[in-house]
C-alpha positions in Angstrom: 2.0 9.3 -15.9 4.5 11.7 -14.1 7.5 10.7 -11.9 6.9 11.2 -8.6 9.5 12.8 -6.6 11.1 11.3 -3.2 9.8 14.4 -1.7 6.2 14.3 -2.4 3.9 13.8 0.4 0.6 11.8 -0.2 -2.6 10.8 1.6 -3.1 7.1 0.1 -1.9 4.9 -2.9 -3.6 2.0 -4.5 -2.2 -1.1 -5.2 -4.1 -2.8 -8.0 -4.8 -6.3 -8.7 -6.0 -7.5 -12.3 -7.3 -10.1 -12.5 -8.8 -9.4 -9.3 -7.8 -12.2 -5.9 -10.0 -14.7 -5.6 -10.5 -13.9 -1.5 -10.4 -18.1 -0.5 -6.9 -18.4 -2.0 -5.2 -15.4 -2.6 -4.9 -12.4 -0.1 -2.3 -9.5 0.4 -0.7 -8.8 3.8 1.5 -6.7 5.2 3.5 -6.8 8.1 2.0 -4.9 11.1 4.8 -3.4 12.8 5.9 -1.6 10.0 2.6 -0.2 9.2 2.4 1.1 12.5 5.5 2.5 12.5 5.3 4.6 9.4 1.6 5.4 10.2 -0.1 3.7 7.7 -3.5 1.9 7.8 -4.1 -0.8 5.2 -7.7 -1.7 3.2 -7.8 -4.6 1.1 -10.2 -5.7 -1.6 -10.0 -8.6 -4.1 -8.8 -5.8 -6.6 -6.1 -4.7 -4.9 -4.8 -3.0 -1.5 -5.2 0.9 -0.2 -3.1 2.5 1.9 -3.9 5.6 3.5 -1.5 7.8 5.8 -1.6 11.5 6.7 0.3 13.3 4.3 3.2 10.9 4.1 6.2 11.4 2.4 6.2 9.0 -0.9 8.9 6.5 0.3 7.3 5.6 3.2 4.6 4.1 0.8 7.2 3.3 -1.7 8.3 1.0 1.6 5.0 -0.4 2.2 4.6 -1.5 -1.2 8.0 -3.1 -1.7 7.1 -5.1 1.9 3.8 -6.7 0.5 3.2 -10.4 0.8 0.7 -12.2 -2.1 
């Protein structure tokens, strides 16, 4: 896999889960204000989370990610 630079811009990333969640005990969340304020919407699955912004620069997922509560 290649290093991503600070200064590449994506539309999503996937956070994956393996084993997948079981969805009565186990769920990913991610704080709302911060996903607002970098722009970000957040889908989640029991395999794992996608977010999805408009061509964001990748620390602002980078961010996301390192903010995620399991």
């Amino acid at each position: 896999m290649a290093e991503a630079s600070s200064l590449t811009r994506l539309d999503s990333c996937t956070v994956q889960v393996d084993p997948p969640m079981t969805e009565a005990m186990e769920h990913l969340r991610l704080p709302d204000n911060l996903m607002n304020q970098l722009h970000i919407t957040a889908d989640t699955t029991p395999t794992g989370i996608v977010l999805t912004g408009q061509l964001l620069w990748f620390f602002c997922y980078n961010i996301a990610i390192i903010v995620i509560y399991y």
